[in-house]
DRENDO-1510 file (C-alpha; in Angstrom, 1 decimal, always signed):
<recs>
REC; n; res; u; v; w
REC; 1; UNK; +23.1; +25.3; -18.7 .
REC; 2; UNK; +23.7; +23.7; -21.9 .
REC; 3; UNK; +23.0; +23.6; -25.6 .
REC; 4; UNK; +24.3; +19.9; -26.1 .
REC; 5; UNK; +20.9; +17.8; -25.7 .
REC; 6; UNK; +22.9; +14.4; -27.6 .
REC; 7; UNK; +22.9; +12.9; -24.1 .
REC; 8; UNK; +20.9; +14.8; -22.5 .
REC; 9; UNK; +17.6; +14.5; -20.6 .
REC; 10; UNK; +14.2; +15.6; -22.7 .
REC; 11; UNK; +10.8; +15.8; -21.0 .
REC; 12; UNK; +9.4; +13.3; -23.5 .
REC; 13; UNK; +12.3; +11.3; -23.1 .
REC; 14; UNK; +11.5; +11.2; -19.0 .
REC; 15; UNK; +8.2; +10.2; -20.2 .
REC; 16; UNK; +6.1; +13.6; -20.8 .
REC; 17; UNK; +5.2; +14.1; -24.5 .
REC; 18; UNK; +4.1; +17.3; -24.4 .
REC; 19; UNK; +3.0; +17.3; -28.1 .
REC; 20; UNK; +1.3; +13.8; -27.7 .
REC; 21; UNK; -1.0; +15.2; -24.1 .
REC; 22; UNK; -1.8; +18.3; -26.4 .
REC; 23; UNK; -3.2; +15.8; -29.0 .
REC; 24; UNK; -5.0; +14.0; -26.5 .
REC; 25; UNK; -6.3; +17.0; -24.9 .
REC; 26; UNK; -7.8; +18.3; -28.1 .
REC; 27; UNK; -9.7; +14.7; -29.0 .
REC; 28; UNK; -11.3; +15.8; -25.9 .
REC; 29; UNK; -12.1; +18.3; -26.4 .
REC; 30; UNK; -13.4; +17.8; -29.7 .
REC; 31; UNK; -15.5; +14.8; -29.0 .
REC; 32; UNK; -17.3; +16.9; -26.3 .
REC; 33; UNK; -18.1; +19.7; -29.1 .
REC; 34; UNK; -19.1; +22.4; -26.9 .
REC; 35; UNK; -17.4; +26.0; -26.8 .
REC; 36; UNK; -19.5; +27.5; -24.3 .
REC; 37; UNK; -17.1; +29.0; -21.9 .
REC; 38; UNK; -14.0; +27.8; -23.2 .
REC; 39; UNK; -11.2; +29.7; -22.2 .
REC; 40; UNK; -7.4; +29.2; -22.4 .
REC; 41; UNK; -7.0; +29.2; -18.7 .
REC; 42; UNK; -10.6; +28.7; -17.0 .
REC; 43; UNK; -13.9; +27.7; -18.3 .
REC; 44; UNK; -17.0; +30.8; -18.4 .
REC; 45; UNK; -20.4; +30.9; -17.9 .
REC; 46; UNK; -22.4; +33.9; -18.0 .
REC; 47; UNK; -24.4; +33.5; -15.3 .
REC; 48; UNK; -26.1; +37.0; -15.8 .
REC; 49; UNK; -24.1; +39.9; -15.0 .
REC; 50; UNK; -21.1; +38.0; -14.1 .
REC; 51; UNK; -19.4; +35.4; -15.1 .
REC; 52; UNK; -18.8; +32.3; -13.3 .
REC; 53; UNK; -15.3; +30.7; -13.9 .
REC; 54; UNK; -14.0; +26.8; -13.2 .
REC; 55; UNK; -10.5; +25.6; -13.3 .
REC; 56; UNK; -9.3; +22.3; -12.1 .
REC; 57; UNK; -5.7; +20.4; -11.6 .
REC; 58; UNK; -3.3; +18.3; -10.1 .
REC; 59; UNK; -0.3; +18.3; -8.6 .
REC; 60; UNK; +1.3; +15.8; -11.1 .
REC; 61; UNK; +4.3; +13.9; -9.8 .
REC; 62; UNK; +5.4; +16.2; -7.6 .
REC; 63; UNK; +3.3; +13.8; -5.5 .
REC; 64; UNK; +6.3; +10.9; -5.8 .
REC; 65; UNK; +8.5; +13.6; -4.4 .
REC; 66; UNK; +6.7; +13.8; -1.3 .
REC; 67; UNK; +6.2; +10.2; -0.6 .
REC; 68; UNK; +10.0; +9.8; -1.7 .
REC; 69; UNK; +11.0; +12.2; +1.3 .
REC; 70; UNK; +7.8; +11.2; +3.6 .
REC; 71; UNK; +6.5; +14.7; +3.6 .
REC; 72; UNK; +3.2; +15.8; +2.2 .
REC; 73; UNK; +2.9; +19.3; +4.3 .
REC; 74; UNK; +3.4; +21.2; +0.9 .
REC; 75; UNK; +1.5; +19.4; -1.6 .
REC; 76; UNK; -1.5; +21.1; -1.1 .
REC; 77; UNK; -0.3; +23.9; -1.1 .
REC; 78; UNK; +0.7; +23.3; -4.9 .
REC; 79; UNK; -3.1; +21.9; -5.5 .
REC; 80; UNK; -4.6; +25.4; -4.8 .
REC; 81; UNK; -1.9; +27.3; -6.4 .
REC; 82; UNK; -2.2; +25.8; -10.2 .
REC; 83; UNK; -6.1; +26.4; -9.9 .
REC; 84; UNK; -6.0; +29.5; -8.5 .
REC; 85; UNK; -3.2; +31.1; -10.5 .
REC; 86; UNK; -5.0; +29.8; -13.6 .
REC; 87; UNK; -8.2; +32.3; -12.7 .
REC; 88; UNK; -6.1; +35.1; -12.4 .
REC; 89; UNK; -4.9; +34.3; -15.5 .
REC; 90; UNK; -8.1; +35.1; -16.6 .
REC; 91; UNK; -8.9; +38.2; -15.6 .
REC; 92; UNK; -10.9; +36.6; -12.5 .
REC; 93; UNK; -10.7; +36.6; -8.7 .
REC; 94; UNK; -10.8; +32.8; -7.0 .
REC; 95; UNK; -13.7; +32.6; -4.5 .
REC; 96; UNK; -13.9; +29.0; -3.4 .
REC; 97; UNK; -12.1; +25.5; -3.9 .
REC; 98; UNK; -13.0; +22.1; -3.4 .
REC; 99; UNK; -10.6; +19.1; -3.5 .
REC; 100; UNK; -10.7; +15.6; -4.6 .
REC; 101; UNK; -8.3; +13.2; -2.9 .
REC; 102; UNK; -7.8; +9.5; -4.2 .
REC; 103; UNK; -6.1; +6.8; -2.1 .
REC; 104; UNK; -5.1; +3.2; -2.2 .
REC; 105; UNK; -5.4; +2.8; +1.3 .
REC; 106; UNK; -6.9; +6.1; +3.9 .
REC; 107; UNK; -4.1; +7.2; +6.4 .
REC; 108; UNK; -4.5; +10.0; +9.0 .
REC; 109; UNK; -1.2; +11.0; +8.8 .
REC; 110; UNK; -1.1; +11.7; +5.5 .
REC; 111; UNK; -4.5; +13.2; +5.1 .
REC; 112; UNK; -3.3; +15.6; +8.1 .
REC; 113; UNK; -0.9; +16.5; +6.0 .
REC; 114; UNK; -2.5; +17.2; +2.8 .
REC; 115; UNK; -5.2; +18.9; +5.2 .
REC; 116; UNK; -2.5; +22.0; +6.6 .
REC; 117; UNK; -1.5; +22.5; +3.2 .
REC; 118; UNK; -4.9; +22.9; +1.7 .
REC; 119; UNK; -5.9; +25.2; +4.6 .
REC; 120; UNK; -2.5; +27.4; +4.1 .
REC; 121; UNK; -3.0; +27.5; +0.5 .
REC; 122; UNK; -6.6; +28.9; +0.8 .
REC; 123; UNK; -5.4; +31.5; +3.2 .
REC; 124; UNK; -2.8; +32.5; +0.5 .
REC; 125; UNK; -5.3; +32.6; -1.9 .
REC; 126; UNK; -7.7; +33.8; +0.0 .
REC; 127; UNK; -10.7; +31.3; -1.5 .
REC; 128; UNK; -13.3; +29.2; +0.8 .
REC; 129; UNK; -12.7; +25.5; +1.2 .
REC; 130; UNK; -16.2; +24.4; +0.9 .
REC; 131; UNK; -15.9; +20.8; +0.7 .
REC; 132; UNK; -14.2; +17.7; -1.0 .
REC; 133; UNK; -14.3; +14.2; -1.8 .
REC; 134; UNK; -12.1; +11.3; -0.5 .
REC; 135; UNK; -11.9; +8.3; -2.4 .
REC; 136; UNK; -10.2; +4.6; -1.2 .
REC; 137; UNK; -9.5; +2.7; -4.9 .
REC; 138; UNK; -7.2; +0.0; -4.2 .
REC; 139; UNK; -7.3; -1.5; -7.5 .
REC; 140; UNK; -6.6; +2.0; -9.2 .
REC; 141; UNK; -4.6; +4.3; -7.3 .
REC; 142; UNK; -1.0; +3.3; -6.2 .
REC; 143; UNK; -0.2; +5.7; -3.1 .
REC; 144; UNK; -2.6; +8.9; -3.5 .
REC; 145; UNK; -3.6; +11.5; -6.1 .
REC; 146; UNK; -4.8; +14.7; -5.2 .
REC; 147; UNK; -6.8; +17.7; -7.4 .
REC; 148; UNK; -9.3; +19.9; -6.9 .
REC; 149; UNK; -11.7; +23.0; -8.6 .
REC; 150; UNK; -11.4; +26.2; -7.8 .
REC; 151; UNK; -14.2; +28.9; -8.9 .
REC; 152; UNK; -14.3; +32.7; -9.1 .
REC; 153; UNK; -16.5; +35.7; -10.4 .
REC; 154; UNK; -15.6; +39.0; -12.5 .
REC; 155; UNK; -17.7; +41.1; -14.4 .
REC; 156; UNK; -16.9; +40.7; -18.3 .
REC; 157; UNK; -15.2; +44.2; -18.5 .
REC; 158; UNK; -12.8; +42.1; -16.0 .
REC; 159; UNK; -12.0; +39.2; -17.9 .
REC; 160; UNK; -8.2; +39.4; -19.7 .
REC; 161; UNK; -8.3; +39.4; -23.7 .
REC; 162; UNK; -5.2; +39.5; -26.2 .
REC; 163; UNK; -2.3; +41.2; -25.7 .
REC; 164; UNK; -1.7; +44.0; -28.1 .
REC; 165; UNK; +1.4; +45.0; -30.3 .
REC; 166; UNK; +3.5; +47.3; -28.9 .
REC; 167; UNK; +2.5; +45.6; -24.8 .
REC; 168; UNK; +5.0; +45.3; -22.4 .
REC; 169; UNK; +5.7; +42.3; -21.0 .
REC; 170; UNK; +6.0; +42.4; -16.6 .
REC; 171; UNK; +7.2; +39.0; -15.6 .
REC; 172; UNK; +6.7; +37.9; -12.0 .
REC; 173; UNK; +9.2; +35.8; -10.2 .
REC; 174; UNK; +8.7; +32.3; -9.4 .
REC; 175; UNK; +9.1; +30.2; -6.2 .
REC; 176; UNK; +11.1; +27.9; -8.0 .
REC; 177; UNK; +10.3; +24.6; -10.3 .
REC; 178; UNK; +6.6; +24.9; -8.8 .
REC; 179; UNK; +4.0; +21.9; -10.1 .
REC; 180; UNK; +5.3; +21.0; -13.8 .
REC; 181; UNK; +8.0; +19.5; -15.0 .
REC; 182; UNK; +8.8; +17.5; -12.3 .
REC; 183; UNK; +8.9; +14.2; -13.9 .
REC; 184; UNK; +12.3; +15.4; -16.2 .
REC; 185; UNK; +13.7; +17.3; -12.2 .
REC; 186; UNK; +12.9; +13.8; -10.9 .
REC; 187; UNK; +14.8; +12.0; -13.6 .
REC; 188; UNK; +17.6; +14.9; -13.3 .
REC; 189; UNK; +17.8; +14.9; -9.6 .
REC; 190; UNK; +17.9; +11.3; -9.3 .
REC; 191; UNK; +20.0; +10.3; -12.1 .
REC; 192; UNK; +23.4; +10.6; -10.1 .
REC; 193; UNK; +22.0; +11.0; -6.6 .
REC; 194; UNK; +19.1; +11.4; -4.7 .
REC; 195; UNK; +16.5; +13.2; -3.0 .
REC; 196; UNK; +18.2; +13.2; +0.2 .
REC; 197; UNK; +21.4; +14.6; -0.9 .
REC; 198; UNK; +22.5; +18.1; +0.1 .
REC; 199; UNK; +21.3; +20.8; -2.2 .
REC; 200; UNK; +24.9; +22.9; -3.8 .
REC; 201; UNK; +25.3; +25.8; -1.8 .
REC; 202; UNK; +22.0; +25.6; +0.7 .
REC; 203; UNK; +20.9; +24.2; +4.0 .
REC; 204; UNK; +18.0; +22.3; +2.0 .
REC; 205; UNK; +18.0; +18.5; +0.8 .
REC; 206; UNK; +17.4; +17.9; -3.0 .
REC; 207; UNK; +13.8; +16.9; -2.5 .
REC; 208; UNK; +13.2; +20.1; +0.2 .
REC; 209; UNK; +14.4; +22.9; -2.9 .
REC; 210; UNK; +11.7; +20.5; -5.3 .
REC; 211; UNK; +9.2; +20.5; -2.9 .
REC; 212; UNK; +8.7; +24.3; -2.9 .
REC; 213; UNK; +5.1; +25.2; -2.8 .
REC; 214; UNK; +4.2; +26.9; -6.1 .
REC; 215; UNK; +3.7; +30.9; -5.8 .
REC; 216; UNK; -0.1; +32.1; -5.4 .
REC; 217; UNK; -0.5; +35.0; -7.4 .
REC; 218; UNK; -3.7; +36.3; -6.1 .
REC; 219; UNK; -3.8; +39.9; -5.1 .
REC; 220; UNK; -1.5; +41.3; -7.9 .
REC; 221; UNK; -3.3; +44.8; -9.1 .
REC; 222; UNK; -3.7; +43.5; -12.4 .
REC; 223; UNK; -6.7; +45.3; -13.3 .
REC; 224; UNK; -5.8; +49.0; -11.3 .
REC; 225; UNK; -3.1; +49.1; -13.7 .
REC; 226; UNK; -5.1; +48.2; -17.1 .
REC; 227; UNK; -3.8; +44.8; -17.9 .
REC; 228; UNK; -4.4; +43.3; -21.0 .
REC; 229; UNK; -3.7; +39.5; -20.9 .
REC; 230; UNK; -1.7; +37.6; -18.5 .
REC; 231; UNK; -0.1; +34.1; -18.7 .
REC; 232; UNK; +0.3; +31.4; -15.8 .
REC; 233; UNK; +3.5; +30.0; -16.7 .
REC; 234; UNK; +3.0; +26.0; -16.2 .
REC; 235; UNK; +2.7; +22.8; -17.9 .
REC; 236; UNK; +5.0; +23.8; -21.6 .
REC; 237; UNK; +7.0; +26.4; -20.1 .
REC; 238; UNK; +7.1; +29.7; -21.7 .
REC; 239; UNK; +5.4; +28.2; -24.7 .
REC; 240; UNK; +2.5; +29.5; -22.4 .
REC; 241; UNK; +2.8; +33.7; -23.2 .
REC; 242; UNK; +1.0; +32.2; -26.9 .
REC; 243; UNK; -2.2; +31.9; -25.0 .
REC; 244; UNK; -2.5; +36.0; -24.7 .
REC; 245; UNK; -2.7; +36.0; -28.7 .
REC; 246; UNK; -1.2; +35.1; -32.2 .
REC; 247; UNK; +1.9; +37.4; -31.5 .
REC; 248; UNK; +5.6; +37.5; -31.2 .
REC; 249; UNK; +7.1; +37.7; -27.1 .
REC; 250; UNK; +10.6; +38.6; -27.0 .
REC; 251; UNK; +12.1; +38.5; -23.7 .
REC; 252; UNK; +15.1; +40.8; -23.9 .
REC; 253; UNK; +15.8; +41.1; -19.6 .
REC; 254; UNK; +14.5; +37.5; -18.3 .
REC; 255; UNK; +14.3; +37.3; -14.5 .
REC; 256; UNK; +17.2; +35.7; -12.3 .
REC; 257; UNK; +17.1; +32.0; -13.0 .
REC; 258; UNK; +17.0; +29.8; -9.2 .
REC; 259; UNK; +19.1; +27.7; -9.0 .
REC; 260; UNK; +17.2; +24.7; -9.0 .
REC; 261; UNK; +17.0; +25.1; -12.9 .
REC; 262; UNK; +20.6; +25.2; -12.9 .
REC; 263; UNK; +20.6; +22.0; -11.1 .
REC; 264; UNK; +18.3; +20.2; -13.1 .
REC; 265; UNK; +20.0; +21.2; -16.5 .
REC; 266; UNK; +23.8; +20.7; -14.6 .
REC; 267; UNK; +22.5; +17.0; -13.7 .
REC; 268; UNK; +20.2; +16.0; -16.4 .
REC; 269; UNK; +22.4; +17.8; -19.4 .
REC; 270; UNK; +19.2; +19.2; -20.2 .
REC; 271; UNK; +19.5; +21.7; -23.3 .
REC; 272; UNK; +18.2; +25.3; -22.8 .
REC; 273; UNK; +15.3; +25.0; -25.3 .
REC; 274; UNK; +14.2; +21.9; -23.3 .
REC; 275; UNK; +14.3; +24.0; -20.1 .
REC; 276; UNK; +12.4; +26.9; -21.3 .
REC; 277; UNK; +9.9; +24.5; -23.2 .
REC; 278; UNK; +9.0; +22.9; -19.7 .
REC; 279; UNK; +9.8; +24.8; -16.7 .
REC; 280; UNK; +8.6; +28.0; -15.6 .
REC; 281; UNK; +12.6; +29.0; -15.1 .
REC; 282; UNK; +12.2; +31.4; -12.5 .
REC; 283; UNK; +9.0; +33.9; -14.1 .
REC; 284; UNK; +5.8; +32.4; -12.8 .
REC; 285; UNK; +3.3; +34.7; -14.5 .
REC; 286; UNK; +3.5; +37.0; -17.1 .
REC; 287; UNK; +1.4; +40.5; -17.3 .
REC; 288; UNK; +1.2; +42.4; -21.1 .
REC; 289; UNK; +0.0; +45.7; -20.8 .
REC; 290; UNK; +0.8; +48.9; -22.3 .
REC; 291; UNK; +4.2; +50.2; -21.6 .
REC; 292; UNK; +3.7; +53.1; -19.1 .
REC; 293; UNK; +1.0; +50.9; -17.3 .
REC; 294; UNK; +3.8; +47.7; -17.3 .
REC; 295; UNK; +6.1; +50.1; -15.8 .
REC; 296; UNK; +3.9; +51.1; -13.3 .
REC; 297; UNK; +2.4; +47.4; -12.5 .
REC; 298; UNK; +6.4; +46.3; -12.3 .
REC; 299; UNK; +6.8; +49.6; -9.6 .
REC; 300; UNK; +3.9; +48.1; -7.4 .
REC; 301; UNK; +5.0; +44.2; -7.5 .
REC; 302; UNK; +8.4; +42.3; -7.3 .
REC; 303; UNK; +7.8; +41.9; -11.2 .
REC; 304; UNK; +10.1; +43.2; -13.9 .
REC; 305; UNK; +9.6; +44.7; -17.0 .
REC; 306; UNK; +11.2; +41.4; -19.4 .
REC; 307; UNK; +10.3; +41.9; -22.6 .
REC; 308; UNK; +7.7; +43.4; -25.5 .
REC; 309; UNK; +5.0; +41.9; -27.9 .
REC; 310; UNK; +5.5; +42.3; -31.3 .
REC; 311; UNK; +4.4; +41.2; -34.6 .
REC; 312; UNK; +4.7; +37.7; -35.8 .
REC; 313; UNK; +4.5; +33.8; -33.8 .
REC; 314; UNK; +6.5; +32.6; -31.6 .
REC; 315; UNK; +8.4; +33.4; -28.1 .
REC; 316; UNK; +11.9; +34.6; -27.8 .
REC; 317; UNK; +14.4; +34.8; -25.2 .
REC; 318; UNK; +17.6; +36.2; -26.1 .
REC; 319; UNK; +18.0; +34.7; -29.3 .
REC; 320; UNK; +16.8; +31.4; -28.0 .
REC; 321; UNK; +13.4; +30.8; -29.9 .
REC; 322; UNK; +10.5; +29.0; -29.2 .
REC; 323; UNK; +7.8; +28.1; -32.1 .
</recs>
């Protein structure tokens, strides 16, 4: 990896301002005016007893991967994953998912496709597919899109809050890039080769190691081992351990970095606060929780204790800071 970003790649730069879709995101927000239920990861309604929680996403251009290599088995998959893994997140356990799936022209093929990898994806997750929606748009899609809503339960004692000062931090590996960030690994991966090329050091193309269905996260004992907030680690990188509260996060052991991070910075001559600022680099999900208990949690997962929560703003990783 490397600090020199003069000619290198930026997300905003491949065409993702990160700063500019939070802007937009919060005119929307605001011109809707309602806080009922907002949540930094899923939206809750109290529904008497319980709450009822919503979370919905994409797969973002991830998609031009898959019609780049002619292979949309995975893809949905991914759609699942970044809905589900957002409502544990929360605090709550994904029940059921519906889909929405926009063409420019229907194929069978495709839709086969896209079918399997929904069907696996609930079976990882372990949610009901209840349904969807299929739309042919000529005039407004180009190829397909593909998102969907996934919806889960937990009583309130359930539902994640802040982390505290003085939390451990257990990270939880990765699968690799999984759904965000793919349009600066497209621009990398492409910019002196392509998708087709052999991946350094595997059996796997270059659009096979991107294509890597994100991690489902469901069935972690979060709650047996007193967890106080948790983190999905998506769409601003590790910008994301700010949503468990107005702390510091200093990651002092980071997880094993795949390799396909080191191929995207290696071929884009992305700079490491770029990387960390976008990709999930190999820790999926983050779990704070009280030391003992974060040991404990790490014991009964493939997590690792990375790092504490501490007074003050921002996120560190080895000296490398994030504000």
């Amino acid at each position: 990896m490397t600090d020199d970003a003069d000619e290198g790649l930026t997300y905003a730069g491949a065409g993702v301002d990160i700063g500019a879709s939070e802007a937009a995101t919060a005119a929307l927000v605001g011109a809707v005016d309602d806080e009922d239920g907002e949540g930094d990861y899923a939206g809750l309604i109290d529904i008497g007893g319980q709450y009822l929680a919503l979370a919905t996403d994409g797969v973002g251009t991830k998609l031009l991967v898959a019609e780049a290599v002619d292979d949309y088995s995975t893809v949905g998959i991914d759609c699942i994953a970044m809905n589900a893994n957002d409502l544990v997140a929360a605090g709550v356990e994904p029940v059921a998912f519906v889909d929405y799936l926009a063409v420019d022209e229907p194929d069978e093929g495709t839709a086969a496709e896209l079918g399997a990898g929904l069907a696996t994806g609930a079976e990882r997750a372990d949610v009901a597919l209840v349904g969807g929606e299929t739309a042919v748009m000529p005039e407004v899609i180009r190829g397909l899109d593909i998102a969907g809503t996934c919806a889960g339960l937990a009583d309130e004692s359930d539902l994640f809050a802040e982390a505290e000062v003085g939390d451990a931090l257990v990270g939880i590996p990765s699968s690799g890039i999984h759904s965000n960030g793919l349009t600066l690994a497209r621009e990398a991966a492409t910019r002196a080769g392509s998708y087709d090329d052999p991946f350094p050091d595997s059996e796997k193309t270059v659009g096979e190691v991107l294509l890597e269905p994100t991690r489902i996260y469901t069935g972690l004992p979060l709650h047996a081992h007193d967890t106080h907030a948790a983190a999905h680690v998506t769409g601003g990188g590790w910008t994301n351990l700010e949503r468990m509260g107005p702390h510091r996060y200093e990651i002092t052991d980071p997880l094993p970095i795949p390799s396909v991070f080191e191929f995207v910075a290696d071929q884009g001559g992305v700079a490491d606060e770029e990387l960390y600022r976008t990709f999930n680099m190999g820790m999926g999900f983050v779990a704070a929780l009280a030391p003992d208990d974060a040991a404990a949690l790490a014991d009964a997962t493939d997590g690792e204790v990375v790092g504490r929560v501490t007074e003050g703003t921002g996120v560190a990783i080895n000296g490398l800071e994030l504000d």
